[in-house]
C-alpha positions in Angstrom: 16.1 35.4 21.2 14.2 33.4 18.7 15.7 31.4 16.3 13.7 29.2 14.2 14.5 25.7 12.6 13.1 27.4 9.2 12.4 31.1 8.0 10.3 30.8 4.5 8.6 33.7 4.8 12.0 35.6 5.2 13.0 34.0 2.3 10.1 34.6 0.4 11.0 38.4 0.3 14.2 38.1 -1.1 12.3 36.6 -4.5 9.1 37.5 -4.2 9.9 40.3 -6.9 10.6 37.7 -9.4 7.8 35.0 -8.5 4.8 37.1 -8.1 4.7 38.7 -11.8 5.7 34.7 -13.4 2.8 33.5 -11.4 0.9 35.7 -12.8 1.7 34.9 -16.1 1.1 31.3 -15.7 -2.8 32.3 -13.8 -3.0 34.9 -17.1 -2.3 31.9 -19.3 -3.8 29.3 -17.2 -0.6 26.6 -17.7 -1.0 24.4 -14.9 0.6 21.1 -15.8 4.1 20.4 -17.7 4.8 22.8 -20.4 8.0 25.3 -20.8 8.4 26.0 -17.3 9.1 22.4 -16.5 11.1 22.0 -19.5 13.3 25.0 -18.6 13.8 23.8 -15.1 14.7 20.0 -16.4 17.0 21.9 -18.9 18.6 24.5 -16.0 18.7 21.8 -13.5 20.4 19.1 -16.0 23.4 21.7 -16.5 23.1 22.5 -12.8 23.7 18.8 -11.5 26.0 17.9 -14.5 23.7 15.0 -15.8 22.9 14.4 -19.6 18.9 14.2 -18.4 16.5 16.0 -15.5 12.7 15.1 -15.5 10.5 16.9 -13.4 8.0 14.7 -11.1 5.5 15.6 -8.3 7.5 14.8 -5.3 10.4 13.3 -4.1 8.6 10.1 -3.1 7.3 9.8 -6.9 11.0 10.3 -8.2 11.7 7.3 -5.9 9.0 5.1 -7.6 9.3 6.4 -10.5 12.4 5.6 -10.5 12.1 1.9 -9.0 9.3 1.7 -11.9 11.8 2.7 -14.9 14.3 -0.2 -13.9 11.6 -2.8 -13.6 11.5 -3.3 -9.8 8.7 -5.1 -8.3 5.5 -6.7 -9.5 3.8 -3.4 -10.4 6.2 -3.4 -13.5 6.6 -7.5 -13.5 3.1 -9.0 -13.3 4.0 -12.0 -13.3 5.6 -11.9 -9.9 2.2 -11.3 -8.3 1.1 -15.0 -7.7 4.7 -16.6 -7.9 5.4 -15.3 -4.0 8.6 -14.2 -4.9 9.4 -10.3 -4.6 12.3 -8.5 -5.5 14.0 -6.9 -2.9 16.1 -3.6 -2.3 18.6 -3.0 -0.1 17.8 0.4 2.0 19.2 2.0 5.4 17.4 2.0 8.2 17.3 5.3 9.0 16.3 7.0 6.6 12.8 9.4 6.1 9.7 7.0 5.5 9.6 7.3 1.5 12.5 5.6 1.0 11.1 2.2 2.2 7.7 3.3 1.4 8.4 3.9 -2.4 9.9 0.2 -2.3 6.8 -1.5 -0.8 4.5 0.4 -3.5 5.9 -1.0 -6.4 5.5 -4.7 -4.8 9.3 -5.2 -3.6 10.7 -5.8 -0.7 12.8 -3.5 1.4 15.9 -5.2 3.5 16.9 -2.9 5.7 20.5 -2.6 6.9 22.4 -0.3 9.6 24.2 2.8 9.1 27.7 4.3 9.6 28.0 5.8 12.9 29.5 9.0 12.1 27.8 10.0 9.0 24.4 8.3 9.4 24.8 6.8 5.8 24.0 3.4 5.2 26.9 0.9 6.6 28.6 -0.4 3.1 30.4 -3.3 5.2 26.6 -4.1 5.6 25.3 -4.7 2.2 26.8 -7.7 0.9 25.8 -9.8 3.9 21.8 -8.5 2.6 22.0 -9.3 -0.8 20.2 -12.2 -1.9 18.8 -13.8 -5.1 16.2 -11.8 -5.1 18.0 -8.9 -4.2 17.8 -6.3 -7.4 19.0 -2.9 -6.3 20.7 -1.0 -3.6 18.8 2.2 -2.9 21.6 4.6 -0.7 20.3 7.5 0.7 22.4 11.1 1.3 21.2 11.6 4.8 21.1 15.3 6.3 23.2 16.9 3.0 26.6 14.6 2.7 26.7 11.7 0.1 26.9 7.9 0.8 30.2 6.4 -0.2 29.2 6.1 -3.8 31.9 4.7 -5.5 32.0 2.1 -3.3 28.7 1.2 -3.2 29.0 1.1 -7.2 31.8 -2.0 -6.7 29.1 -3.9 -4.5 26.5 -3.1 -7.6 28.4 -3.7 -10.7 29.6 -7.0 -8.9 26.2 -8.5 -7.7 24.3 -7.2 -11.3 21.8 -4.7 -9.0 20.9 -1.1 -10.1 21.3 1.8 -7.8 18.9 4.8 -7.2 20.1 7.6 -5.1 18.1 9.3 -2.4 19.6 12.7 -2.7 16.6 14.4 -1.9 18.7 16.3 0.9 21.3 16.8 -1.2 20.9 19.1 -4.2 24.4 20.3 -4.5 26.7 17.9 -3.0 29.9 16.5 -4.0 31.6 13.3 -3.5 34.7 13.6 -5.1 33.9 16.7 -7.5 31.1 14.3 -8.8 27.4 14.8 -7.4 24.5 12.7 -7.2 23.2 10.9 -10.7 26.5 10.6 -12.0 27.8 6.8 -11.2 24.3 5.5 -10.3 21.2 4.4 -12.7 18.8 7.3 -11.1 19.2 9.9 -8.3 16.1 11.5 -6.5 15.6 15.4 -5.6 13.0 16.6 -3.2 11.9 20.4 -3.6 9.4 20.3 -0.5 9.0 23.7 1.0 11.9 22.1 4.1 14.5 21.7 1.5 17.4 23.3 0.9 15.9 24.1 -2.7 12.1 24.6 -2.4 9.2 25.1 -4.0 5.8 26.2 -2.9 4.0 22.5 -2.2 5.1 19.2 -3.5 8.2 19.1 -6.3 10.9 16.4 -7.4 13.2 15.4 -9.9 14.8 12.2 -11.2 18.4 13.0 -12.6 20.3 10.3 -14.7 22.9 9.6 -17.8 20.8 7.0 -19.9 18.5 8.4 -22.3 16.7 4.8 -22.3 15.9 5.3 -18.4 15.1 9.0 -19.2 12.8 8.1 -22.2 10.8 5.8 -19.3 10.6 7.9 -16.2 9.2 10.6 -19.0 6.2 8.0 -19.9 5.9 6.6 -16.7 5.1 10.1 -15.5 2.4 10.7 -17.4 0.2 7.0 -16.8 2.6 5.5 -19.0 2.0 6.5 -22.6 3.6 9.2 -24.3 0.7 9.5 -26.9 -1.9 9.9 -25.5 -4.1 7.4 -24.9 -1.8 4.7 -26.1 0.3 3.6 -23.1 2.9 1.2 -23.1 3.4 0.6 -19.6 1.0 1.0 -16.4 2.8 4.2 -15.3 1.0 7.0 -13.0 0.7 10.7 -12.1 3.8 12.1 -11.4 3.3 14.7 -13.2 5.1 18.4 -12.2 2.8 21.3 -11.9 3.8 24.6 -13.7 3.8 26.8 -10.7 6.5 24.3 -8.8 8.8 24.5 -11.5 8.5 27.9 -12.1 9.4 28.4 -8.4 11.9 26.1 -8.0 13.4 27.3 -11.3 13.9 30.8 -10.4 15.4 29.8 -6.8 17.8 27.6 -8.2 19.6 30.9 -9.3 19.8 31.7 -5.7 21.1 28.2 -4.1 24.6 28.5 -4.6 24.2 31.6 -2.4 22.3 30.2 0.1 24.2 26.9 0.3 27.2 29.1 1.2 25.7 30.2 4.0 24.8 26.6 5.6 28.4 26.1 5.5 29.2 29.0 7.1 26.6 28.5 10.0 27.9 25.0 10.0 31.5 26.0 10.5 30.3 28.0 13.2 28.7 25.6 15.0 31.6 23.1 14.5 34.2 25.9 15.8 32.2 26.8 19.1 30.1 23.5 20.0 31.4 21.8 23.5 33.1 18.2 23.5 30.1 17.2 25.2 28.2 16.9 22.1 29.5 15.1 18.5 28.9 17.3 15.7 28.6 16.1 11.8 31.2 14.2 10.3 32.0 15.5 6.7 34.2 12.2 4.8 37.1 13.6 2.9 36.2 14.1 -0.7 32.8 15.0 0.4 31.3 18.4 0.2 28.3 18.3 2.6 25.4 20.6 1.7 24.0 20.6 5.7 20.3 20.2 4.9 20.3 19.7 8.2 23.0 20.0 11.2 22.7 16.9 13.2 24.9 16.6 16.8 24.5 13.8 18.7 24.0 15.0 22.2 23.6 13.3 25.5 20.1 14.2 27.5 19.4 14.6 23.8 15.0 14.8 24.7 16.0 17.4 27.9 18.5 19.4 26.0 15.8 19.8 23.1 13.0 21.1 25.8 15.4 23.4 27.2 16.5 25.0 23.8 13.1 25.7 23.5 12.6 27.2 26.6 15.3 29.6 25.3 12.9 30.3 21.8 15.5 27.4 19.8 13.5 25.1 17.5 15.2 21.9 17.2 14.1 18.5 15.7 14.3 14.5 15.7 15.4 13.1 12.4 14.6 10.4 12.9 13.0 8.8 16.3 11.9 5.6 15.2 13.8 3.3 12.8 12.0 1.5 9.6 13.3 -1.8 10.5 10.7 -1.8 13.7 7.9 0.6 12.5 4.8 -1.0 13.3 3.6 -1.1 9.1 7.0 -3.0 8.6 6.8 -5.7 11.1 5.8 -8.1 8.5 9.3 -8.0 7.5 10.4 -9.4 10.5 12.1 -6.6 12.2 13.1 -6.5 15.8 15.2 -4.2 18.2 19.2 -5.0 17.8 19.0 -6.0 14.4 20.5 -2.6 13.5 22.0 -1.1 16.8 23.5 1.9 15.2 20.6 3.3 13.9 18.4 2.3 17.5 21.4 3.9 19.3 21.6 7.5 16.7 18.1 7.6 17.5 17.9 8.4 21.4 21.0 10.9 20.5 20.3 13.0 17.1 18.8 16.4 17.4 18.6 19.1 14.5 19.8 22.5 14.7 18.7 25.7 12.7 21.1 26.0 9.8 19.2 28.0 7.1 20.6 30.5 5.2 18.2 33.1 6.6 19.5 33.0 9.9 22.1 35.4 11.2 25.7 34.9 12.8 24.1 36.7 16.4 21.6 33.8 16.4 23.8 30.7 15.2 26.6 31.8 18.5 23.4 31.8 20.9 22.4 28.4 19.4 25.9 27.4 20.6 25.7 29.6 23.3 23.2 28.0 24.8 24.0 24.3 24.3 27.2 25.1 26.0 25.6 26.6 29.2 23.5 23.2 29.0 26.4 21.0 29.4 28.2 23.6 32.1 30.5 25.4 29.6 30.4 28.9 30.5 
């Protein structure tokens, strides 16, 4: 049996009724850039999240510096920091997709990286005081694999050291902590619509949600090179500007998400119901509801297990291999092995399992099937 790690084409079908004749429309009328589809997303996906504001941005990664930009992080938005040798800094976890730290380093901070919670590979929040410094100006938690970091708690750490915090949700598009989802305690959160998420759209997409129409106002002008009239630009901003067609995508999915999301949790339940001992499966936090953009185990012979689910027509994947604390672009940071032994440990044991709404019940039990025959559970 085949069972794939993502089915868009399958998905596809089940829409493609709606998008085809709206992409027509916008070829017909040749909107490419901004305009009333992104505006009626921002609107639908404002209500959707429960935030007073939604603005629309090219990717995930740009929500997360356009974001950083907005709240005056770095020496991109703080000139004078260039030749003083100081650089803010932002607290991230170290495992964690590249962007994360990446968007950091591009607006001229500095990323400190500290370990993560064993159980639900969210940043360690016993970890973060011991990282904050002088310099320190925000704490940027990130909603690994669909289940929130502890948010409120994190909030204490922020409202007590001054810093701002800007949510990675960019797996998590529909998750609760506490009936309250992401954008609602912090200064930003960040969406990711990349065709692997768990709301998609046809390329690149993102969104920056948040309650302060001050922060809105700038993530709107940064967006667009950072002048709302044009050619009059208050701040150095850039091109993070959303594409028609994405939004217009996105848009009409985000009808169907609910649905599909549903589904995840059912496949998840599944799993959690007829995995062996042998393996750990996800964590949920009480309060949380976990969205499962991905459903991570932690498995022993974690590398042979994979290449024998594949052997058996499984895809599985590694999220993540290689902590950012010892990637090779970060060693000037001064990262070395056993700073964060959590994370190094999580990943020699995390493997991915298909979880999309697309699949079937048959194909989630010979997932589990199969994993079980692995480990000697008949």
């Amino acid at each position: 049996m085949r069972v794939p790690l993502l089915d868009l084409p399958k998905q596809y079908q089940t829409i493609k009724e709606e998008v085809e004749p709206g992409l027509l429309g916008l070829l017909e009328k040749q909107q490419c850039v901004l305009g009333e589809p992104v505006k009626s997303l921002e609107d639908n996906m404002a209500r959707y999240c429960q935030c007073n504001y939604a603005i629309g941005v090219s990717s995930g990664t740009d929500a997360l510096l356009c974001s950083l930009m907005a709240l005056d992080i770095g020496s991109t938005m703080n000139p004078s920091q260039m030749n003083s040798g100081v650089q803010d800094e932002v607290i991230v976890p170290t495992f964690t997709f590249f962007a994360t730290a990446g968007s950091v380093v591009r607006t001229g901070a500095r990323p400190v990286f500290v370990d993560i919670d064993k159980d639900t590979f969210n940043i360690d929040i016993d970890k973060i005081e011991a990282a904050i410094t002088e310099h320190t100006k925000a704490i940027l938690p990130v909603h690994l694999y669909g289940q929130m970091a502890p948010m409120k708690e994190i909030m204490v750490i922020a409202r007590k050291n001054n810093l701002k915090v800007i949510e990675d949700a960019c797996q998590a598009i529909g998750a609760r902590q506490n009936n309250n989802g992401p954008g609602h305690l912090s200064d930003t959160a960040c969406l990711s619509f990349y065709p692997t998420k768990n709301l998609s759209a046809f390329g690149d997409a993102g969104m920056i949600l948040c309650q302060d129409e001050h922060i809105a106002q700038k993530c709107h002008q940064l967006r667009v090179h950072g002048g709302l009239d044009r050619y009059h630009h208050q701040n150095i901003g850039a091109n993070f500007r959303l594409d028609a067609i994405q939004a217009l995508v996105v848009d009409i999915k985000l009808k169907y998400l609910d649905i599909w999301q549903k589904r995840r949790l059912s496949h998840a339940h599944r799993y959690d119901e007829l995995l062996c001992s042998d393996v750990k499966i996800p964590r949920i936090t009480q309060g949380n509801r976990c969205v499962y953009h991905q459903y991570v185990i932690r498995a022993p012979q974690r590398d042979t297990l994979k290449s024998y689910l594949e052997e058996k027509g499984i895809s599985t994947a590694i999220f993540y291999p290689l902590p950012l604390h010892v990637q090779e672009c970060f060693a000037y940071l001064g990262g070395k092995r056993g700073d964060c032994p959590v994370a190094e440990q999580l990943c020699q044991e995390v493997l991915a399992l298909p979880v999309v709404p697309e699949l079937t019940q048959e194909q989630i039990d010979y997932v589990a099937g199969c994993i079980n025959d692995f480990y000697g559970h008949k």
